[in-house]
FIBASE-905052 format. One record per residue (C-alpha): z, x, y. Coordinates in steps of 0.1 Angstrom, whole numbers, plus 5000, padded with zeros to 4 digits. Layout:
BEGIN
ZXY;...
end
This chain:
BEGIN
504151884872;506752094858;509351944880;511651624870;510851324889;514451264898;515151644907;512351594933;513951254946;516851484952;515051764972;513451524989;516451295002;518151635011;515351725034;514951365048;518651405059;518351755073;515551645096;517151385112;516551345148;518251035161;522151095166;524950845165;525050835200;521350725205;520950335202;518550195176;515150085192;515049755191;511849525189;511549135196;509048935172;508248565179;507648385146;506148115165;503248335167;502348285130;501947885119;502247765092;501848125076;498448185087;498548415112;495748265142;494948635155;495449015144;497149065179;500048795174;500448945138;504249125137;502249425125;500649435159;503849345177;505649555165;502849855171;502349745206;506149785216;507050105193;504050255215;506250395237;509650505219;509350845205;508250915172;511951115166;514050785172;512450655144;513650975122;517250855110;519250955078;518250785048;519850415047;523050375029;526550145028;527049805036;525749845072;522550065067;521150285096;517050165100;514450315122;514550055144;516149665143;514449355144;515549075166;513548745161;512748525192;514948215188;516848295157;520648435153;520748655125;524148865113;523449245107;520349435109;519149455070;517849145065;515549105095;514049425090;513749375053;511549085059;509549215088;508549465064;507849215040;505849035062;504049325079;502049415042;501649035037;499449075065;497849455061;496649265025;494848955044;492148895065;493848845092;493649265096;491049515093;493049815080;492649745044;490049655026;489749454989;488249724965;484949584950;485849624920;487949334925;484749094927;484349134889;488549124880;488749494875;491749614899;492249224910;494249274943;494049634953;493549774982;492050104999;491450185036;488650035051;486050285053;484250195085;483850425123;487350365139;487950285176;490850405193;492950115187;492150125155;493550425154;496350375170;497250115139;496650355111;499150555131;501450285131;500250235093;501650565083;504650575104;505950245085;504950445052;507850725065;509950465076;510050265044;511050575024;513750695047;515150265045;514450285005;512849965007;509449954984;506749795004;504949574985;501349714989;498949684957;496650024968;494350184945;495050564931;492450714952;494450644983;497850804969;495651114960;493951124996;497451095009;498851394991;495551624991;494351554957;491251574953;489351274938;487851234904;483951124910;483750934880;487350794875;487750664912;484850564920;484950354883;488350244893;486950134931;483450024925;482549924893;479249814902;477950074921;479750314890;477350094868;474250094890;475050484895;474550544854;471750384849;469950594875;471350924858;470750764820;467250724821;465150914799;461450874814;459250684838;458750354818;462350314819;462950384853;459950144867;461649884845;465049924863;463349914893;461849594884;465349474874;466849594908;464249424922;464449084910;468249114924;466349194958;467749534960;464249724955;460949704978;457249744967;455950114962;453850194990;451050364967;450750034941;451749754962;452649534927;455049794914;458749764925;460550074939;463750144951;464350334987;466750594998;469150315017;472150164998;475049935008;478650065022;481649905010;481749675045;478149555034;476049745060;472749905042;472650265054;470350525049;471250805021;469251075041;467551135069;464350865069;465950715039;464150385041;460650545039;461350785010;460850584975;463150654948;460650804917;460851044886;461451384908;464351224931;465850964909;469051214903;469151304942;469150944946;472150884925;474151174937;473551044971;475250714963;478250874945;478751104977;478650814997;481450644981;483250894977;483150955014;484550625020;487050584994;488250955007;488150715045;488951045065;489150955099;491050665086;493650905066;493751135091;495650895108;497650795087;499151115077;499551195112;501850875113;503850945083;504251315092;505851215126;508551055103;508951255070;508051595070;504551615050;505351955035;507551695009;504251574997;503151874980;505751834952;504551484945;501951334929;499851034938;502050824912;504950934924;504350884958;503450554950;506350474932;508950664956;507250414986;506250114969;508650094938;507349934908;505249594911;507549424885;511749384884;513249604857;516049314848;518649554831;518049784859;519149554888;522049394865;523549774866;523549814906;524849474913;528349444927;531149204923;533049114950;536849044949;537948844921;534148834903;533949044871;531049094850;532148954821;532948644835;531648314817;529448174848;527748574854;526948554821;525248254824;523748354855;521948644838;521648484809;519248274834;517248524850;516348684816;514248364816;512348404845;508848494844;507848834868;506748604897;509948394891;512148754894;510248844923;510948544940;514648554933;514548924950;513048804975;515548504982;518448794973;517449114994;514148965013;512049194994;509849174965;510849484953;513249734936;513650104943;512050264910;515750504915;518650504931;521750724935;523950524915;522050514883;525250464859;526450174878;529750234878;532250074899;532850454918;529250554926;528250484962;525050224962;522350244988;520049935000;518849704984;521849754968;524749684968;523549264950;526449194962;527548854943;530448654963;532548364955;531948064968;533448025006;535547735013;538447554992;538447594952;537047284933;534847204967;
end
């Protein structure tokens, strides 16, 4: 904490270019995607996905070809290159831009099991965010959270945000801090936060058979096996996946009464806890993202900045990208139709912005810092930059 942001960026790029392991004269690995494998945008299984393309055929390339200096110039050096099955496209950036893209548009669907919605998105608290889903992995699952973390490494050594919307508690998994019982699981499970205090706030017996009664007129509580007319609540509760589990051994025999009521709640906050921490899951992860960026890096960081140095920030700072665009030959700034042209964006809404990025670099989002913060027409830009705007090709007045 007592370290500037950007002085860390700095360590950190150094580092990332000191480890390199691929050389010049080593050929990028390159991977063939068929887009005809995803219709219409739907995506008809998690194998055809170009997440799980891309896994399957990476399987076997060495985890140091993917370690390459950190993308810069006109003609960037990425991990790997992306050819698309039926498609001729110039240059490497654009492809793998949009693979990338395309590979969180599908972590953040159903279409894969890797993530899961928070709850608290049910009830529009944290709409749209994500943590790992906090289930028993198979081997191939594993595999993928490999793969998972590997394209978190690869993203920051390509300076191209991903666009993934994931809650705090997995930045602070990711970089060992610990998490905050009542903060995270508040910010993850609002419900179960909720159900959680009313078990701890209850001040004697009358109120506690009354929330049972509640609970179990929501079908969440059972009859007490000593009075068969008064409601009770067992030691089971549901996991994030909706599987009812049992909080301790024999769980579903035990009743929840005066003497355990506090047990009982400690037990449910453990048990999230558990699964936001998702350790096999993150285990995995991290193993993947150490193979490409060395995870001694992380220890400088904190979860936000983590976040921000892979994912950038979810909006576009306008002023920001208007100062790390270029101007080709004969283009200046001050020229009437640029002005109007930014004059234009300045009226876009967010969604409109990111749609324009999108269109412009095939990304939805800016690197929250770059080398060339001034702008000037002698700093050296880096990916997504240069915005490189062009004259129009072809004979004047046409």
């Amino acid at each position: 904490g007592l370290i500037f942001y950007d002085t860390k960026v700095t360590v950190m790029n150094r580092v990332l270019n000191a480890t390199v392991q691929r050389t010049a004269d080593h050929a990028a690995p390159e991977i063939t995607l068929d887009p005809l494998e995803i219709v219409g945008g739907e995506i008809r299984s998690s194998e055809n996905s170009y997440f799980c393309q891309a896994a399957r055929q990476l399987a076997c390339v060495p985890s140091s070809q993917l370690c390459v200096k950190l993308a810069s110039g006109g003609d960037p050096t990425y991990a790997f290159n992306i050819r698309f099955t039926g498609e001729e496209v110039h240059g490497t950036s654009g492809s793998f831009r949009h693979f990338l893209w395309q590979v969180c548009k599908e972590l953040q669907s159903s279409s894969l099991s890797l993530l899961l919605l928070c709850p608290s998105s049910a009830v529009n608290k944290n709409k749209g965010k994500y943590i790992l889903t906090p289930s028993p992995i198979t081997y191939a699952e594993e595999q993928l959270f490999h793969f998972f973390g590997q394209l978190l490494g690869i993203a920051i050594r390509a300076d191209v945000p991903l666009p993934l919307d994931l809650l705090p508690s997995f930045w602070k998994t990711l970089v060992g801090e610990p998490l905050d019982p009542d903060v995270d699981l508040q910010e993850a499970d609002i419900l179960t936060y909720n159900y959680v205090k009313k078990f701890e706030n209850i001040n004697d017996e009358t109120e506690l058979e009354a929330l049972c009664a509640e609970i179990a007129s929501q079908h969440l509580a059972t009859e007490s096996p000593d009075c068969p007319n008064k409601p009770c609540c067992k030691f089971t509760y549901l996991t994030m996946t909706g599987e009812e589990v049992e909080l301790c051994p024999r769980g579903r025999h035990i009743p929840v009464g005066w003497e355990n009521k506090d047990v009982y709640a400690t037990a449910i906050r453990s048990l999230r806890m558990r699964e936001l921490q998702s350790p096999e899951c993150m285990t995995a992860v991290r193993a993947g993202l150490g193979s490409i960026i060395p995870l001694q890096l992380l220890t400088t960081l904190t979860p936000l900045e983590m976040e921000l140095r892979t994912c950038g920030l979810p909006y576009i700072n306008l002023e920001f990208l208007k100062a790390h665009t270029m101007y080709q030959v004969g283009l200046m700034e001050t020229d009437q139709h640029i002005e109007f042209f930014w004059s234009a964006l300045e009226m876009f809404t967010q969604e409109e912005l990111c749609k324009f990025i999108k269109f412009a670099c095939n990304q939805e989002r800016i690197p929250f810092t770059c080398p060339c913060k001034d702008g000037g027409p002698d700093t050296a830009h880096v990916p997504p930059y240069p915005m490189k705007i062009a004259p129009p090709d072809g004979a004047a007045g046409v």
